[in-house]
C-alpha positions in Angstrom: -30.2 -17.6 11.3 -28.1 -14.7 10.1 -28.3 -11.4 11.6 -26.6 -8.4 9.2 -25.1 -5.2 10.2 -24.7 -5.2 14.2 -22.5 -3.1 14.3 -20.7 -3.5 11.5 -20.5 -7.1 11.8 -22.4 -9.9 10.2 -23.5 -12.6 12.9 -24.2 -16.2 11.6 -26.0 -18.9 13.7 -26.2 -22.5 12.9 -28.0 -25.1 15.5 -26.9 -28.3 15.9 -28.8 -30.9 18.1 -26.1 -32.8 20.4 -26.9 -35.7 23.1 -30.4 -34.8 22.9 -30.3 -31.1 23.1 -29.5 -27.8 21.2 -26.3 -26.3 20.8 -25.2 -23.5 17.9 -21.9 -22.6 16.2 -21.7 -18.8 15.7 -19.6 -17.1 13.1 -18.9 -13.5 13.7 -17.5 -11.8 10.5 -16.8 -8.0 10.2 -18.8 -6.4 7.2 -17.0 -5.9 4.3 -13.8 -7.7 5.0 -12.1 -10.7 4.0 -10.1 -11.2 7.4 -11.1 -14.9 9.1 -14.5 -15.1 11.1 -14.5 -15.5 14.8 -15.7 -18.7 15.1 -17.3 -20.4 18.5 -19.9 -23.2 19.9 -22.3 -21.6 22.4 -22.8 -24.7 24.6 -26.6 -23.4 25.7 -28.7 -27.6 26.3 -32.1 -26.0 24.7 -34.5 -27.8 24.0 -35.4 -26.2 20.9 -33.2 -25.1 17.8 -35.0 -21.3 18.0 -34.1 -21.6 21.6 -30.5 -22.2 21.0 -30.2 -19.8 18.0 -31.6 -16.9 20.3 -29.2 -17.9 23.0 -26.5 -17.4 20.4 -27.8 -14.1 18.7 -27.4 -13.0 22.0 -23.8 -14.4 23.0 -22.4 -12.8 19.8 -23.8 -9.7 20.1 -22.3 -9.0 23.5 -18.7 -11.0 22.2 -19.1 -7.7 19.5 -20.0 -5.7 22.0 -16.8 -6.5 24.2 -14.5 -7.3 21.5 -13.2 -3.7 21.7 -13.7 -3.3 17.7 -15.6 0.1 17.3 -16.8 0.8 14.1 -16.8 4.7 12.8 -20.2 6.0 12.5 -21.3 6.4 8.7 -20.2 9.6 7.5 -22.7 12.7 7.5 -24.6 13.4 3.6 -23.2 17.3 2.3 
């Protein structure tokens, strides 16, 4: 599952089934740049792959969210 553009970062999501339940990597990549991704395992036991994804759309958006990265808003049109 990839999510584009929050907040000027690209979120990729990739669940992996562990011991009988779901966990995800996430890769957290700011857009248009060729610096390394931020790269974690959301440990989240769901039961589903959907389930754990979700739980990891959510985890990275809030890791953007607090990562203290702000993004300039787009510039006006003339």
């Amino acid at each position: 599952m990839i999510v584009d553009y929050y907040r000027g970062f690209r979120i990729e999501v990739t669940a992996q089934h562990v011991d009988g339940a779901w966990d995800a990597e996430v890769r957290v990549r700011r857009t248009l740049s060729d610096g390394k991704p931020h790269v974690d395992r959301v440990m989240c036991h769901k039961s589903t792959a959907k389930a754990a994804e979700d739980r990891a759309v959510r985890y990275a958006r809030r890791w953007v969210d607090r990562s203290g990265v702000r993004t300039r808003p787009p510039p006006e049109p003339p």
